[in-house]
N, C-alpha and C positions, 0 to 999 in steps of 0.2 A: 534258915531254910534255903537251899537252894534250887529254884526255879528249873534253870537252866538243866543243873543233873536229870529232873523229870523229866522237862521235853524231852531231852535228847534219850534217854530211857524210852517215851511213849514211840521216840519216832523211830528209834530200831527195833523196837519192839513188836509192836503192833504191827497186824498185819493188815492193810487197807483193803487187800480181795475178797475179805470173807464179808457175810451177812453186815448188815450197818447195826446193827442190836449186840451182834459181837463183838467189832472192832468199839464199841463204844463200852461195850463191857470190859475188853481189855485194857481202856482206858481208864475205867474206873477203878480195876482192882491195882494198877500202879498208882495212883493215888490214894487209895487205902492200906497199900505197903506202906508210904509214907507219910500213914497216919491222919490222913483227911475224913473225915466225913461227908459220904455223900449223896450224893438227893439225883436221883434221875427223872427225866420227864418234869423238869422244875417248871410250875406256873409261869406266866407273865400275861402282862395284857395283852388285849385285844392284836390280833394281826393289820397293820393299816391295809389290807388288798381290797377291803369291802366288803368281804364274806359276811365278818363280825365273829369268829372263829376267835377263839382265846389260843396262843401259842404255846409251846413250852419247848424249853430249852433242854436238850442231849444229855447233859451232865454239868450240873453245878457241884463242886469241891470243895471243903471249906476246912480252914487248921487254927483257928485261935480269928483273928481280925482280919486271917487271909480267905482271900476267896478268890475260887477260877470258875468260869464257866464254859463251857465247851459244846459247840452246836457243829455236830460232824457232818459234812456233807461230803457226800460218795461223787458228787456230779466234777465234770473238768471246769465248767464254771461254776460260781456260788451262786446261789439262788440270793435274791435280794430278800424275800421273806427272813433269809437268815439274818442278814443283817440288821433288819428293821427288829428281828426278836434280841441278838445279843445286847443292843443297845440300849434294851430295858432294863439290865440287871446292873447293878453297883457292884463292880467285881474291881477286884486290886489288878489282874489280869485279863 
């Protein structure tokens, strides 16, 4: 499998100006071309902000023992909530 062809597929591809539910859907559906199964809006625990709000991750991918997961953010900086949620998930990527 090669990784690399994806991204570089997602990142000429996609188009970051549209709706976030879009570009996250065209996110999806290239990895379903190449045969992933995938889960949107994937669980994870609690958010550490204090809310007590449970998170969920953009788009989780998965092809056999591989797995990606992907939390898209539209903003020029990343939101630290994302990070505190990627880091929940046991992803190969």
């Amino acid at each position: 499998m090669d990784i690399v062809a994806i991204i570089n597929e997602i990142i000429n591809e996609v188009n970051p100006l549209i709706e976030h539910k879009d570009t996250v859907s065209q996110i999806e559906m290239i990895f379903r071309k190449h045969g992933f199964y995938t889960t949107r809006e994937y669980p994870i625990y609690k958010i550490k902000d204090g809310s007590g709000r449970r998170g969920r991750i953009d788009l989780v991918a998965r092809k056999g023992k591989f797995r990606v997961a992907i939390e898209y953010d539209h903003h020029e900086v990343i939101k630290w909530k994302s990070f505190q949620k990627i880091v929940q998930i046991k992803v190969t990527v």
